[in-house]
Structures are given as C-alpha cells and as structure tokens.
N, C-alpha and C positions, 0 to 999 in steps of 0.2 A: 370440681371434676368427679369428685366420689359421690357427688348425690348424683350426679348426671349418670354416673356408669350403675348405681344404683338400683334408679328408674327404669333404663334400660333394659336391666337384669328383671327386673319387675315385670316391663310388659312383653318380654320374652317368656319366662313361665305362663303369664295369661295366657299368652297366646298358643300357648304349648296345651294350657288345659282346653281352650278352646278346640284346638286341630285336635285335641282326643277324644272331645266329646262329641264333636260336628260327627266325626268317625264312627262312631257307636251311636249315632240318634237313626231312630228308624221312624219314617214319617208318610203312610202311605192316606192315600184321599180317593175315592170312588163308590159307586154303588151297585147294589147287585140286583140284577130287573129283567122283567121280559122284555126281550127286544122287538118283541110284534106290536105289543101291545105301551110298550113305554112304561107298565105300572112297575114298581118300586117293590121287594119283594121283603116287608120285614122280620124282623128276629132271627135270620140269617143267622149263625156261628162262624164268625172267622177266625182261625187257629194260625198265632204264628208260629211258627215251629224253626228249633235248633237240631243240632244230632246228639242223638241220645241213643240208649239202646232199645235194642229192634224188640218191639213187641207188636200185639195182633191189632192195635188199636188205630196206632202212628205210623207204624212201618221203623222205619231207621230215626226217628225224631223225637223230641221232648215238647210238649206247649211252653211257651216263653206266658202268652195270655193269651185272652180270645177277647173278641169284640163283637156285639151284634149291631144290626143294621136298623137303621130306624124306618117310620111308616113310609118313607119313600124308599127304602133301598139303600141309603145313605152309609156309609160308613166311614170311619179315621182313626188309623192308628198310630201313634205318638208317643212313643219310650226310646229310652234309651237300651240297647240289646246289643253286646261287642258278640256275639256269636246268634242271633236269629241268624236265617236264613229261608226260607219261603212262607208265602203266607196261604192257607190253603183255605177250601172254603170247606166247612164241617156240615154240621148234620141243619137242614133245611126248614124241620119243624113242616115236613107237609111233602108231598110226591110230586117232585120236577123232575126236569130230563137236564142236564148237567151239560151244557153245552161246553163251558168254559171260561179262563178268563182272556180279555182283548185289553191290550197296552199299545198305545198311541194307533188304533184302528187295525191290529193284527190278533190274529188269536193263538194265542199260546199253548205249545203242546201241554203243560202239564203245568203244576204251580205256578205261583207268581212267583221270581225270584227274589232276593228283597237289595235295592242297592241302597247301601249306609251311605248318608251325608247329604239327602239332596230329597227334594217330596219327590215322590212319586206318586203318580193317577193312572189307574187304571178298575175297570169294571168286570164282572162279572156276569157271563148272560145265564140263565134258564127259563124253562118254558111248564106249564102244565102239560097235562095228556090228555088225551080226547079218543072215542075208542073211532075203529072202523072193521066193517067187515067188505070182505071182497067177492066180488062172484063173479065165474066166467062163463061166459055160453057160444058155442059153434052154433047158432040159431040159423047158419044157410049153410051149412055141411054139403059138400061135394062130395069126400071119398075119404078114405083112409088117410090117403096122401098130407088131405089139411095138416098146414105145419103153424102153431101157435108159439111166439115167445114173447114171455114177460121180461122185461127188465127188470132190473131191483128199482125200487120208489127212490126218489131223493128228497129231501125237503131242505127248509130253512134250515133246520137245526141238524142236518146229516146230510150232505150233498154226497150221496153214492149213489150215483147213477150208471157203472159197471156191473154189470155178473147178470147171471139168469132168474130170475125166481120160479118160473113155469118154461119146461120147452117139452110139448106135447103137442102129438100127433093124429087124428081122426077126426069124431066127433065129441069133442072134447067139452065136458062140464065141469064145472068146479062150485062148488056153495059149499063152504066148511060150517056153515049153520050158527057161528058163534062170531064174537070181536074180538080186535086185539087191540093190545093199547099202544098206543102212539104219544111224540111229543106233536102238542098244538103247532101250528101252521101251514104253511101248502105243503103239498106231496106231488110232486111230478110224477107222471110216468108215461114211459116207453113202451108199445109192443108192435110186432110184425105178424102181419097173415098172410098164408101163404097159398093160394087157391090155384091149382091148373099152372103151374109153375110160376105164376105171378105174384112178388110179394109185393107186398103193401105195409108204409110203415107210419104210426098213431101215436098221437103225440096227447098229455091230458093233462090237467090243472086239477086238482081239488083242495079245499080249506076246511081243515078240521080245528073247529073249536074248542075250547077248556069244557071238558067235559062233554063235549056233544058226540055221539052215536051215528055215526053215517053207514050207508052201504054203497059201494064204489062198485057197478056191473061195467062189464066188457060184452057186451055182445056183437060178435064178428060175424 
C-alpha cells in the first residue's frame, strides 16, 4: 500500500512539473514573405519580448531572444519564457512596407500575442517599394465649372480607398515632375469628372513592381 501511494505521489509531482512547464513553453512556427509574390523574406529579426522598462528602443518591453528567418522566410521559436509576451517583427535588414502579422487567415492589429502551452502558426506579410509618379490633365476643358476628384489609392497592402486626394476645379493640371515611393502591388483608384453638370465616375487598376518607376496620367 506504501509503495502504491508512493508511485502515486511520484507521478503526481511529474505531472505537476509537466503542467508547469507545458505553461511556460513558448512554441511559435511561421514565415515572413511577400504575399504577391510568395518569395520568403530572409534574416528577418524576430524579437520576443516581455515587460520591462520603457525605453526608446522596445517601448514598454525587455527581448526574452530573437530569431531570424531562414532563405525562405521560415522561422521557429521554441523556449521556455513564464513571462514572454508578444513576439514582434524587428529590424528587416532591407526597406519593406510592414504590412503585418495574419494568424489563422486574419491580420492582426499589432504584435503577435504569444499563447503559452500550445504551437502556434502564424506569418508575417511585407512587401518591397516600387516608385510612381502621377499626372493629371483637363485635356477637353469646358469651363471653370470642371469639377475633378481624386480618391485616395488603395492597394494590396493599404486598402484605403476613403478621403480625397485632389478636388479641384477648372482647367486643372498636375505633374509634380518627381516619384514617390510605394509598397509593391496594385493600386486602385477612384475619380469623378464633372463636365456641364454631368458627372462621370473612373475606375483604374495599375501594378507597381519591386523597384520599377511608373507614371500613372489621368487625362479627362
């Protein structure tokens, strides 16, 4: 009876160190990539972070450790940490547009969180930049009256397609003579023309590549 209650008592404690340690294992698995293009984005920095005091670096956090991402994007982190808490993406080694991280097909406002005791998967998207310049032209001007609005651009990587960018009146030009830089992939956009009280409303597609130079005109 005493070895029986013994044993008992035995795999009771294991079990106890097990539930502690299951508790405190932190086990995440994903990669970080372009999502247009599917390539893998490596030597990434992934930072876990705990709370620590706020400095200019972390913000409110301490690094627990970091991990980088291998030639496809790849990454896994795997310690035990009774106090991590999110794991964030660090410094890229190169100029992307930080789209975010996506946990089971949703994107997540901010960090990843980290839940202890169970893997977790989830990925990280960004994108390179690619420049563009824009030009508008009133090339069949009626009057003063002409009334032009731009919508803001949306793309893959920013869907804002709300607010104004241009709302101007006559014979209206625009060439700002230079580019800007953008994250790689399509850019929608919106505008209305408004001729002899008739509006008219245009709808456009364009794809800007890693690194490629376009010029986007509007001529109404």
């Amino acid at each position: 009876m005493k070895k029986l209650v013994k044993l008992l008592m035995g795999i009771a404690v294991l079990s106890l160190f097990y539930t502690c340690g299951k508790k405190r294992q932190v086990k995440i698995e994903g990669r970080v990539y372009n999502p247009i293009t599917q390539e893998g984005i490596s030597g990434a920095e992934l930072w876990l972070l705990k709370s620590g005091s706020i400095t200019e670096y972390y913000g409110g956090y301490e690094r627990v450790t970091t991990v980088y991402t291998a030639a496809d994007g790849s990454f896994k982190v795997d310690l035990k940490s009774a106090k991590a808490e999110i794991l964030r993406l660090g410094d890229m080694h190169g100029e992307y547009y930080k789209i975010g991280w996506y946990e089971n097909g949703a994107l997540l406002p901010s960090d990843l969180t980290v839940k202890k005791g169970k893997t977790m998967h989830a990925d990280f998207y960004a994108v390179p930049y690619g420049l563009i310049q824009l030009k508008v032209n009133n090339a069949n001007c009626l009057d003063a009256n002409d009334h032009f609005v731009l919508y803001a651009e949306g793309t893959q990587a920013d869907d804002s397609k709300n607010g104004k960018m241009i709302d101007e009146y006559g014979c209206y030009y625009y060439d700002p003579g230079g580019y800007t830089k953008v994250p790689m992939g399509e850019r929608y956009y919106k505008y209305e023309v408004t001729r002899n009280s008739i509006t008219q409303t245009f709808y456009d597609t364009i794809f800007i590549g890693e690194g490629e130079y376009k010029i986007y005109e509007i001529n109404y």
